[in-house]
C-alpha positions, -999 to 999 in steps of 0.1 A, spaced: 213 385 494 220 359 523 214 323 519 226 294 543 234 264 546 232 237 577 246 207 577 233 186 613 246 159 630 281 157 613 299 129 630 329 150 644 339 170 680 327 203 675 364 211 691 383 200 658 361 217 636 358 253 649 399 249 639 390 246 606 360 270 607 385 301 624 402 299 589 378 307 562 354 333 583 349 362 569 367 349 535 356 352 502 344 321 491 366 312 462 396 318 491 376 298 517 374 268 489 417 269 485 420 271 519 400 240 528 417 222 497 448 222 506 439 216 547 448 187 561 427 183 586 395 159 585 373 187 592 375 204 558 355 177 540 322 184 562 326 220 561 336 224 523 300 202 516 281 230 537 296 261 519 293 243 486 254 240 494 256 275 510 264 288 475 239 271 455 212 278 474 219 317 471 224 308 434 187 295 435 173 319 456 187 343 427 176 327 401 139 331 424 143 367 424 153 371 389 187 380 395 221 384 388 248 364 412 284 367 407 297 332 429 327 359 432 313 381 449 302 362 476 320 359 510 314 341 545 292 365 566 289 337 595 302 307 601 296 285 632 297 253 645 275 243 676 277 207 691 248 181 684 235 153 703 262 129 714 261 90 712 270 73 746 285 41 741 303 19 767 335 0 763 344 -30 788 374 -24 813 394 -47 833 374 -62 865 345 -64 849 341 -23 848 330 -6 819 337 32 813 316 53 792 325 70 754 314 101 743 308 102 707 305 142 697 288 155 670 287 187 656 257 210 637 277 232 614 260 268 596 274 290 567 259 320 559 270 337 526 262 371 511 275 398 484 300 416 488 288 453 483 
């Protein structure tokens, strides 16, 4: 039983959080969430949210079906993070020049399922 979650438009380079995302894929879930607790990168906080939604929507889409879910059970079947739409800001140089900021954001998508 699969059930994601997306989170969109996280205010973060997709660059810094494929770091964290390299080390819980393919995890189980309950390893995933130590692993991001005691990262300490800025990354984890985003990311943790998503899988945390991840599993409570497969709790609900059990509870749908009428059955059974073990949270254990569960690992990381895919996780990804792709790069949303980025802000372009400008900041004011010397001689009247202005040079342009690229603020990145990032679309992030866990997908968990059981173990079997």
């Amino acid at each position: 039983m699969q059930a994601r979650a997306i989170a969109k438009n996280v205010g973060m380079s997709p660059r810094k959080m494929r770091l964290v995302m390299d080390l819980i894929r393919g995890r189980n879930v309950n390893e995933a969430y130590a692993i991001l607790k005691f990262s300490k990168k800025a990354a984890t906080t985003p990311i943790e949210k998503t899988l945390r939604s991840a599993v409570a929507n497969a709790q609900q889409k059990a509870d749908q079906d009428g059955a059974f879910l073990d949270v254990d059970d569960l690992y990381i079947r895919e996780a990804y993070v792709n790069e949303g739409p980025t802000m372009k800001r400008f900041s004011p140089r010397a001689m009247g020049r202005a040079t342009p900021i690229l603020k990145r954001t990032s679309q992030v998508t866990i997908i968990v399922d059981r173990k079997e």
